[in-house]
Every structure is written in C-alpha cells, then in structure tokens.
PLY file of the C-alpha trace (Angstrom):
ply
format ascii 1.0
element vertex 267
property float x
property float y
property float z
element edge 266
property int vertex1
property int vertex2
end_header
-7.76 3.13 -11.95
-11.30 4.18 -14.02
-11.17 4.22 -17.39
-10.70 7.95 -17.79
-8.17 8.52 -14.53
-7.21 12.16 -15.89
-10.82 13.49 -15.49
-11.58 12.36 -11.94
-14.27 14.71 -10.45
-13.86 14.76 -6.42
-16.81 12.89 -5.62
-15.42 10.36 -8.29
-12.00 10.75 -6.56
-13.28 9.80 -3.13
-15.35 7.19 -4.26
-11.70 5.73 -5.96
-10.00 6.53 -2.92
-12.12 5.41 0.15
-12.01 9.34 1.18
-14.85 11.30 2.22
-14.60 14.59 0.12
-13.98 16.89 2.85
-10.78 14.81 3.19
-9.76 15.44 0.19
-10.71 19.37 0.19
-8.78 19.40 4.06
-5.54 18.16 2.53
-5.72 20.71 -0.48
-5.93 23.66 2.46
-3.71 22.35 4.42
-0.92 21.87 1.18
-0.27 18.71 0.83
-2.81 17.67 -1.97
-1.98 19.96 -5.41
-5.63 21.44 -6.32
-7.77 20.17 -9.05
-7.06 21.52 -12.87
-10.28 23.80 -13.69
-12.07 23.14 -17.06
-15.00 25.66 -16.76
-16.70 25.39 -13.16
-15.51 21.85 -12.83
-12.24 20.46 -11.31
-10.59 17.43 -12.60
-8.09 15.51 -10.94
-5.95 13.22 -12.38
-3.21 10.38 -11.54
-0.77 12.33 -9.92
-3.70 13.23 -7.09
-4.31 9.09 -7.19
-0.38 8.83 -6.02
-0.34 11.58 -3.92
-3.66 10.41 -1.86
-1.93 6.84 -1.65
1.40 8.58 0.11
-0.36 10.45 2.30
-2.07 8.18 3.97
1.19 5.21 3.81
3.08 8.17 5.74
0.52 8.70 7.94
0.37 5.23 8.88
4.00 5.28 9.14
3.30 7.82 11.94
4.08 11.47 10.06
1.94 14.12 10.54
-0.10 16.50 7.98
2.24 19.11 9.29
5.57 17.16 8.41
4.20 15.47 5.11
3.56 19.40 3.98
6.66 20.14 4.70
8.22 17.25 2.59
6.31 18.49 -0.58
6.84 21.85 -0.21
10.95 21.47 0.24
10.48 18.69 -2.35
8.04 21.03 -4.98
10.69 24.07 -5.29
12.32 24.21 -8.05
11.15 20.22 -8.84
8.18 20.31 -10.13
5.20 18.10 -10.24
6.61 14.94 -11.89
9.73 15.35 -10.06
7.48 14.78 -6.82
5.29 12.28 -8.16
8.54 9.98 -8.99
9.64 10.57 -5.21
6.25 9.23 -4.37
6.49 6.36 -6.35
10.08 5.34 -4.60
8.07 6.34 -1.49
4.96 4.29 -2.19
7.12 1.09 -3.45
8.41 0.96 -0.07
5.85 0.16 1.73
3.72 -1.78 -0.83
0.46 -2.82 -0.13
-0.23 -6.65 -1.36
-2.84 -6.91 -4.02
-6.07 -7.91 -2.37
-8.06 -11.18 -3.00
-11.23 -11.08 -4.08
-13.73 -14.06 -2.80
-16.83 -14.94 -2.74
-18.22 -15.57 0.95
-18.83 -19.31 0.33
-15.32 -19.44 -1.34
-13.93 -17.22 2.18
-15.20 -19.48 4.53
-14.29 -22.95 2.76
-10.83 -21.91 3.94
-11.68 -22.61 7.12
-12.23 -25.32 9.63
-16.55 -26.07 9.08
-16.48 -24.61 5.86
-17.96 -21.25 7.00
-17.15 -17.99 9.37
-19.78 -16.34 11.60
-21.70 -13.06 11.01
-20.01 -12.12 14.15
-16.11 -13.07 12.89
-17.07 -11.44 9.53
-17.99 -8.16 11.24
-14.96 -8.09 13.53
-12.52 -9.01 10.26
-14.30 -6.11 8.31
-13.90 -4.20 11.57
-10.16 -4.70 11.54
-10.18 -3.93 8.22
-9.19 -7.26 7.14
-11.58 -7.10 4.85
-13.98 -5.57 2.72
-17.12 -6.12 0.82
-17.42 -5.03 -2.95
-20.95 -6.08 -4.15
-21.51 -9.60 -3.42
-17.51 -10.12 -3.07
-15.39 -9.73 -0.22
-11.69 -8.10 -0.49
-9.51 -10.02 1.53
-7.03 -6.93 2.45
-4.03 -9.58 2.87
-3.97 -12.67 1.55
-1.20 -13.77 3.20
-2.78 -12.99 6.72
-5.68 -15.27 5.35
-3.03 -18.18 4.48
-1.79 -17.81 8.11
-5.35 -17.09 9.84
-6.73 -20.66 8.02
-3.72 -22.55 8.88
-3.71 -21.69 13.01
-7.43 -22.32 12.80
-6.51 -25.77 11.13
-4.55 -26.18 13.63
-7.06 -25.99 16.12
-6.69 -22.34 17.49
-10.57 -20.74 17.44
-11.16 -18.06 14.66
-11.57 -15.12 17.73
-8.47 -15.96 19.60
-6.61 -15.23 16.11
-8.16 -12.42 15.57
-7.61 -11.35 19.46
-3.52 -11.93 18.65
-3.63 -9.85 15.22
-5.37 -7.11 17.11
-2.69 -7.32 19.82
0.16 -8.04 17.20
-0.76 -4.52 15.34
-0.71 -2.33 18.06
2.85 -3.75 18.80
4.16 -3.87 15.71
2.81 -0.22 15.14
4.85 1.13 18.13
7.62 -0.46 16.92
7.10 1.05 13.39
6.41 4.53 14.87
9.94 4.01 16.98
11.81 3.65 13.48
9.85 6.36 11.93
11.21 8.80 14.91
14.58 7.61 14.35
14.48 8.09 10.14
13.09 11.64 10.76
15.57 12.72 13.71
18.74 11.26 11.99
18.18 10.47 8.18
15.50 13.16 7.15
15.68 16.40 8.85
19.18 16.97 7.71
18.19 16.30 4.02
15.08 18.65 4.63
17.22 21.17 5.88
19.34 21.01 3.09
16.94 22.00 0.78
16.18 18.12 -0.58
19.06 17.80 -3.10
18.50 15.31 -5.53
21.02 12.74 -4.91
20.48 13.05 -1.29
16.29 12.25 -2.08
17.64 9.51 -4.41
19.89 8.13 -1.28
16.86 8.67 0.99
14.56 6.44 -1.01
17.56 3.79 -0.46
17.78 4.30 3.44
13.93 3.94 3.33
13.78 0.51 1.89
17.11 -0.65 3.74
15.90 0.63 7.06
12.04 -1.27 6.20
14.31 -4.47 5.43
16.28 -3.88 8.90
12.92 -3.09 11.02
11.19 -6.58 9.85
14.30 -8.41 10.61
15.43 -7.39 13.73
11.53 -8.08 14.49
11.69 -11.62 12.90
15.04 -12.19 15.10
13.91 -10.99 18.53
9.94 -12.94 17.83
12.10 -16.19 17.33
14.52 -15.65 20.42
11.36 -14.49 22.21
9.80 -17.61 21.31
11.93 -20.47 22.03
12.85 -19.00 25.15
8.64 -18.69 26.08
8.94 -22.35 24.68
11.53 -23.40 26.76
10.45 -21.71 29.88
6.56 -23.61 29.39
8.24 -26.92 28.80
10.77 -26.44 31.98
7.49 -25.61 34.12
6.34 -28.67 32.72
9.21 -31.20 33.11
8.21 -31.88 36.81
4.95 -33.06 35.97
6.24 -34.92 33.36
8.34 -36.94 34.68
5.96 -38.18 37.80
3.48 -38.98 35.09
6.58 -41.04 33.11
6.15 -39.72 29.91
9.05 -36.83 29.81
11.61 -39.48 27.64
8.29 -39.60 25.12
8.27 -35.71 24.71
11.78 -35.15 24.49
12.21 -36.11 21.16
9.37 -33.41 20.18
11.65 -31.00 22.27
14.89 -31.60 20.32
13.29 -31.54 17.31
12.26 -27.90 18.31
15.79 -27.03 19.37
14.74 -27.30 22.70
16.69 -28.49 25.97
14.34 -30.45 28.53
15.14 -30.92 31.55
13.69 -32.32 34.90
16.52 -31.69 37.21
0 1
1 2
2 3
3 4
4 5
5 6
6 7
7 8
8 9
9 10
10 11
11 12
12 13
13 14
14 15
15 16
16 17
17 18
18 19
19 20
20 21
21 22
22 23
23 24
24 25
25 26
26 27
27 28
28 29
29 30
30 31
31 32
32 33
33 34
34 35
35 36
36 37
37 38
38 39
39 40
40 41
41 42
42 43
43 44
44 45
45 46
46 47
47 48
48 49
49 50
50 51
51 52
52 53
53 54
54 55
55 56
56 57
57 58
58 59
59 60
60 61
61 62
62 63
63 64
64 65
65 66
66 67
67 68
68 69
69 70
70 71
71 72
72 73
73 74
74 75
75 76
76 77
77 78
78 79
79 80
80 81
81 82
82 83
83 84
84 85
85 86
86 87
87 88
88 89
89 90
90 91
91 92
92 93
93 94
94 95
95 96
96 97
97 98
98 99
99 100
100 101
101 102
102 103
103 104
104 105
105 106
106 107
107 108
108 109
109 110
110 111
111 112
112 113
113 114
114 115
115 116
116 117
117 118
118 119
119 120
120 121
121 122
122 123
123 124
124 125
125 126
126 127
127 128
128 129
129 130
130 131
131 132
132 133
133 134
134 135
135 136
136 137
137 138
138 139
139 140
140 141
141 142
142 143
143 144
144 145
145 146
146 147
147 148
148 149
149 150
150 151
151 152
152 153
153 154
154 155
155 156
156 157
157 158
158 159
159 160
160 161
161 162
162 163
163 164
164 165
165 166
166 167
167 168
168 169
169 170
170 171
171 172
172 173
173 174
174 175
175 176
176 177
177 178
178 179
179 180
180 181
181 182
182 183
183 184
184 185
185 186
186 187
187 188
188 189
189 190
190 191
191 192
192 193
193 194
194 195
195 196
196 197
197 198
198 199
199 200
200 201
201 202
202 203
203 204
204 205
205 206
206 207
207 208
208 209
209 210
210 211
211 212
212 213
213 214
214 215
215 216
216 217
217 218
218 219
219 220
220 221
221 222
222 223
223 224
224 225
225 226
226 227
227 228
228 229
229 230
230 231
231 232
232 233
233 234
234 235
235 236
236 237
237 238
238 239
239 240
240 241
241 242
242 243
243 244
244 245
245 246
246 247
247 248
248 249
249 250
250 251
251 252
252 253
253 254
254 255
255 256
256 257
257 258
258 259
259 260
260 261
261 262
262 263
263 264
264 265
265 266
C-alpha cells in the first residue's frame, strides 16, 4: 500500500491497482465500488476501495458477473455497513489468495534456466500470459511457484515454448473447470443465502463452504490429473511393449515401469 493509503486520489488509485480510471468510475455507476469521500473538489479513496477493487476482480475471475457481484454488496451493505462488508471481503479475498510475487532481476530470471538466459521472444509471451511483469529494471514473477516448475521441466529437457504452450492450454482447462464450481456454489450454496437476506451466520458459514469447496475443486483435480496420467502412461508404454521386445530391451525398462507403478506388458 503507499504511504498515505487513506488519501488515494483515482489516478493514484489506478496507478495502485493496475486499473484504468474509467474502470474504476464504471464500477462506482454500476454499484459495486462505494464512491470516493469528498474533501473540497477532490475525492479520496482509501483502503476499503483497495479491498474492494481486489474482490472484484478475484470474483470476476472466479466467473461472477458485475451484475451478480452488485447484488452481493447490496444484500450484504443493508443494515451491515461498510466494515461489516469489508471483513466479508477479507474472508472472500483469503480464499483465493494470490502468492506474493518475486521480484528478479532479468540476469537473475534467466540464470534459472537451462543457458543461463530466456529470449526476447519467451519474455514477451510470459509477460503476455501475464506471468510476469516488469517494474523498472525488475521483473515480477506473478508465481513463483510456476517459475520453480517452468525451470525444472526445462531442466529436464522440455523447450521453454512447449511449457509455455501447456500452461496456456492448462488455464483454459482449469478455468472451465473453476467456472463449473462457481455455477454450482451460486445455484446451490449462494442464492438461497442471498435470498435470505445474507444473515450473518449464514455469510460466516458461506466463507467456510468457500474455502472447503476451493480445497475440494483442487483435489478432485489433483486425483483425476494423476489417474489421467498413469493411465496416458500406461497406454504409451503398452503401444510400446511390441517394439520393445523385438529390439530386446523390454526386461531393461521394466524396472523403470514398476518403479512408476506401472504394469508392462508385451503379450
């Protein structure tokens, strides 16, 4: 946050926030951004803006609309109040937590990789991606723990593009599955809540369904990648026992097999 986070003008506010300020004046008009406090001609906004900025746009990515996200504030705001709302946010926010980026110096960013460097043209499609950023003469690694995993596959000897080709592919799936478990929070968990008039023990209980049902989502997607992958593995390596075996080698790969939990078998 600046130094002085309660007197944030907009253009300071979008700068903060990444927004252009016509953002910023579009969600005040359409309700779900609280408007500035006036001192004079000039308004300030403050930390409670900062939070509410950062929830839009984790429940947009999370697949709600401007439309719905109004109508959670305004249920949420009657009677509630602003720091009422802002605590919901925080539950919200905590959720989905973003990691806290990694900041590196180019030389430093490409030393974690095979030759020691990264092309202008793998830079552009990371910052493309939005992998990364730049921040004077430093660049924000978004996830670090994407960068772990990208520099280990590419030590492994998979080329820097085809990982970024599989992340590309890997978000749009893992977004449709997100957007899946978004529809079935809002058809079954929140619109009864909403219509209720957002009670507070039933917001408190929805922040717990959010963070159980974000627990559930990534583990029924870790179980199904690993079934999905040893039986791709196993289905490569029986395509492959034929050949194998006339080249007399299978009995030298089946240890490498078992040690995968893999069957082989040439029959």
């Amino acid at each position: 946050m600046p130094p002085d986070s309660e007197r944030l003008t907009i253009d300071e506010l979008a700068h903060h926030s990444g927004l252009p300020a016509s953002t910023i004046r579009l969600y005040q008009t359409k309700g779900v951004l609280p408007p500035p406090t006036k001192q004079g001609r000039v308004g300030y906004y403050g930390e409670g803006h900062v939070a509410r900025l950062k929830l839009i746009a984790q429940l947009q990515n999370e697949g709600f609309s401007l439309a719905s996200i109004s109508r959670l504030v305004d249920a949420w705001e009657n009677g509630r109040g602003l720091e009422a709302v802002l605590g919901l946010e925080a539950q919200i926010a905590a959720t989905w937590g973003e990691e806290e980026p990694l900041y590196l110096r180019p030389e430093e960013l490409g030393g974690r990789f095979p030759g020691g460097e990264l092309s202008p043209e793998v830079v552009q499609r990371a910052l493309a991606l939005g992998l990364i950023g730049i921040d004077g003469d430093r660049v924000v690694v978004k996830s670090p723990r994407f960068l772990q995993i990208g520099s280990e596959l590419a030590r492994l000897g998979i080329p820097i593009d085809e990982i970024l080709d599989e992340y590309e592919r890997l978000q749009e799936a893992t977004t449709s599955v997100a957007e899946r478990f978004t529809k079935l929070f809002e058809r079954h968990l929140w619109a009864p809540v909403v219509e209720g008039g957002l009670p507070a023990d039933d917001v408190r209980h929805l922040t717990e369904v959010l963070q159980r049902l974000s627990a559930l989502a990534e583990g029924v997607l870790t179980v199904t990648l690993r079934q999905s992958l040893k039986h791709a593995a196993t289905a490569f390596l029986a395509d492959q026992a034929e050949q194998l075996q006339e080249a007399g080698v299978l009995e030298t790969v089946r240890p490498l097999a078992a040690a995968a939990g893999l069957e082989l078998d040439a029959s």
